[in-house]
VMD Tcl script that draws the C-alpha trace (Angstrom):
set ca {
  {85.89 9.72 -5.20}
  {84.68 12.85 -3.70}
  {85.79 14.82 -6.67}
  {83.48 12.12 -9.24}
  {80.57 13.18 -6.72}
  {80.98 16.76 -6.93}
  {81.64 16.87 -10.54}
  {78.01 14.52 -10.78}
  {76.32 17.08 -8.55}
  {77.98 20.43 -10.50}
  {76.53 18.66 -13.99}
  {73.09 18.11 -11.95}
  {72.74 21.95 -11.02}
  {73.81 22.96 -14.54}
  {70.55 20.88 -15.82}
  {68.15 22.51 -13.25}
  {69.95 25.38 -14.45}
  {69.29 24.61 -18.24}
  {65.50 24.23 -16.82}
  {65.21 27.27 -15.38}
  {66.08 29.10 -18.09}
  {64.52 27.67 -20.70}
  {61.26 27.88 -18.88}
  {62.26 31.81 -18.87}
  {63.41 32.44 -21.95}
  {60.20 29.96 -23.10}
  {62.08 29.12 -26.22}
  {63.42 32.31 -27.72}
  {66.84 32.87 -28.58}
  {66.66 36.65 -28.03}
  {65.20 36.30 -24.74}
  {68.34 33.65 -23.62}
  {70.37 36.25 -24.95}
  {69.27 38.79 -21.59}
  {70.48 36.05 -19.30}
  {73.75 36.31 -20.36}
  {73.88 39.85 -19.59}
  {74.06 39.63 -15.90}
  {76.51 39.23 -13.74}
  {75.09 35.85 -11.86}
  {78.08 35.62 -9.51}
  {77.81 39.14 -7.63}
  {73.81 38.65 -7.86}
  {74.53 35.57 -5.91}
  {76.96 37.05 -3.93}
  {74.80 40.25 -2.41}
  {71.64 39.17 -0.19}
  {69.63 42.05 -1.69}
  {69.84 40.79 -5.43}
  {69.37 37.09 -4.18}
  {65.63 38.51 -3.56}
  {65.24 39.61 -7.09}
  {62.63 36.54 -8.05}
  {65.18 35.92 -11.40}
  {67.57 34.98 -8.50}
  {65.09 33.90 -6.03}
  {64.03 30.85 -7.69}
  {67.59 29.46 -7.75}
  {68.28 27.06 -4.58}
  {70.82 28.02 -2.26}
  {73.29 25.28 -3.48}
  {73.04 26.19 -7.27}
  {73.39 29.97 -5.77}
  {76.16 28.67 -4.28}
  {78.13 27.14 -7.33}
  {77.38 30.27 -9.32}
  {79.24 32.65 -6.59}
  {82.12 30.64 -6.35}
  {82.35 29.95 -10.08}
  {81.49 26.89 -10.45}
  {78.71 27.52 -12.72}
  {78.70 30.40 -14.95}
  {75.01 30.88 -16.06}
  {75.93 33.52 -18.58}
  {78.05 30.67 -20.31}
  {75.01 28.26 -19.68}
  {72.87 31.21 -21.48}
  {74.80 31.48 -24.62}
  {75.06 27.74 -24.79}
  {71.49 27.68 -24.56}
  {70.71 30.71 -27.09}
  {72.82 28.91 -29.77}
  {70.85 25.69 -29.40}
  {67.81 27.11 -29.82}
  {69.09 29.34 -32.70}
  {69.66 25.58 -34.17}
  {66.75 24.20 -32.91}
  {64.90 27.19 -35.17}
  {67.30 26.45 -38.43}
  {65.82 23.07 -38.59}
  {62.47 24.00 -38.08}
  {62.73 26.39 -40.85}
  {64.48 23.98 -43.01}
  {62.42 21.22 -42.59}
  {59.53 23.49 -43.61}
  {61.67 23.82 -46.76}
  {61.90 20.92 -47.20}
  {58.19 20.24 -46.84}
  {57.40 23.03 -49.04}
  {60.01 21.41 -51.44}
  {58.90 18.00 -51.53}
  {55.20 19.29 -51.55}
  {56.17 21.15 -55.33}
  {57.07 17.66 -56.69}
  {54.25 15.46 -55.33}
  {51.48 14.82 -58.13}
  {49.32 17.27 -59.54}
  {46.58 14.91 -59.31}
  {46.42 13.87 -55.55}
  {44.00 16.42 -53.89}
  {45.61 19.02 -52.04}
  {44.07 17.98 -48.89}
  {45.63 14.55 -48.86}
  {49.19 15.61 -50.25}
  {50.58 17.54 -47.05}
  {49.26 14.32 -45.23}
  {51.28 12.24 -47.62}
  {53.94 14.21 -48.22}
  {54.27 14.62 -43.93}
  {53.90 10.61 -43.24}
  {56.61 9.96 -45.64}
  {59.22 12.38 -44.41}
  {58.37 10.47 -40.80}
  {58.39 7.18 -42.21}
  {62.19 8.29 -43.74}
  {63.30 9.32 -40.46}
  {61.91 6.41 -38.45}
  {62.04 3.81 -40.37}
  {65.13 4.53 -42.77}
  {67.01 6.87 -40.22}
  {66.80 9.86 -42.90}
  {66.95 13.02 -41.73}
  {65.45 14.75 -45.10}
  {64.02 13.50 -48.14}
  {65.15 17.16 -50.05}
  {67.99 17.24 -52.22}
  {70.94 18.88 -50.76}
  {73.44 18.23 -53.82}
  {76.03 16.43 -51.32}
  {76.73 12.87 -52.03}
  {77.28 12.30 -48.30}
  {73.87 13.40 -47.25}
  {71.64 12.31 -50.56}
  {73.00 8.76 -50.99}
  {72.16 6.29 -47.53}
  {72.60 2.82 -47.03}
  {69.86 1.80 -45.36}
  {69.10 -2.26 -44.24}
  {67.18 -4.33 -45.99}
  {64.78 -4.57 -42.59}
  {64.58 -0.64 -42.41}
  {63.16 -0.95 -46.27}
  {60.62 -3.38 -45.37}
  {59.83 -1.44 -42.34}
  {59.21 1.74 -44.48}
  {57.62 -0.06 -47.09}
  {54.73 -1.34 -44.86}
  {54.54 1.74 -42.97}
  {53.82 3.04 -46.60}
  {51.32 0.20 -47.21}
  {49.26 1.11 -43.93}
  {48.87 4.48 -44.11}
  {47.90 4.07 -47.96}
  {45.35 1.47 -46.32}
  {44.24 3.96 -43.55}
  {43.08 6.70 -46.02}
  {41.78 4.86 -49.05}
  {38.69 5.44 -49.11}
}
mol new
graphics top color blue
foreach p $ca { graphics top sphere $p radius 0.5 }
foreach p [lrange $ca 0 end-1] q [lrange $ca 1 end] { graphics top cylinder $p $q radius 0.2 }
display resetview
């Protein structure tokens, strides 16, 4: 039991950890990537470099886990950088995507209104059908979806009531 408990609390530190360094890094891969650098268990170790506000704003107990080895934030910061290294992949392809999709819309709809449309129906895809993309990516697997007959309805109203919403 004791081991369940500490294995709860280790997973708890590692998100607090996960916290702190995201609110570092503020979302950049490259600046994760310095927090790997260091050597967190011999900064945790020696009182001088527990001062160092990087270190300082680490409790004693997470400070703690990272001397013995419990936690290895350099581990935690390349898990981290590669997330958010994904995280930027799908923001760039879903603006392909958008850009994509924005190429085949008509001609005739006013450019103001076809981002809007173009936008609403990639959500309504997601939410409502569970579709990731509406671009082609020329994989049978990820063009072709089965989706219920209560998702369709769902999207097709969805449809209906934005159309509603902006006619003028």
């Amino acid at each position: 039991m004791q081991n369940t408990s500490t294995d709860e609390r280790v997973a708890e530190m590692r998100l607090e950890l996960h916290d702190f360094m995201m609110g570092f890094a503020q979302g950049d891969a490259e600046r994760m990537a310095t927090l790997h650098r260091s050597n967190w268990a011999l900064a945790a170790q020696i009182e001088q470099l527990r001062r160092h506000p990087l270190v300082a704003a680490l409790g004693d107990e997470l400070l703690a886990a990272i001397a013995t080895r419990a936690i290895d934030p350099s581990a935690e910061a390349r898990y981290l950088a590669a997330r958010l290294r994904e995280v930027d992949a799908e923001a760039a392809q879903e603006a392909a995507d958008a850009a994509a999709l924005a190429s085949q819309a008509d001609p005739d709809l006013p450019p103001q209104y076809r981002d809007q449309m173009l936008a609403t129906i990639t959500l309504i895809a997601k939410d409502a059908l569970r579709i990731p993309t509406l671009e082609t990516r020329n994989s049978d697997s990820l063009d072709f979806h089965t989706c219920s007959v209560w998702g369709i309805r769902e999207a097709l109203i969805d449809a209906y009531e934005e159309g509603f919403h902006i006619a003028p």
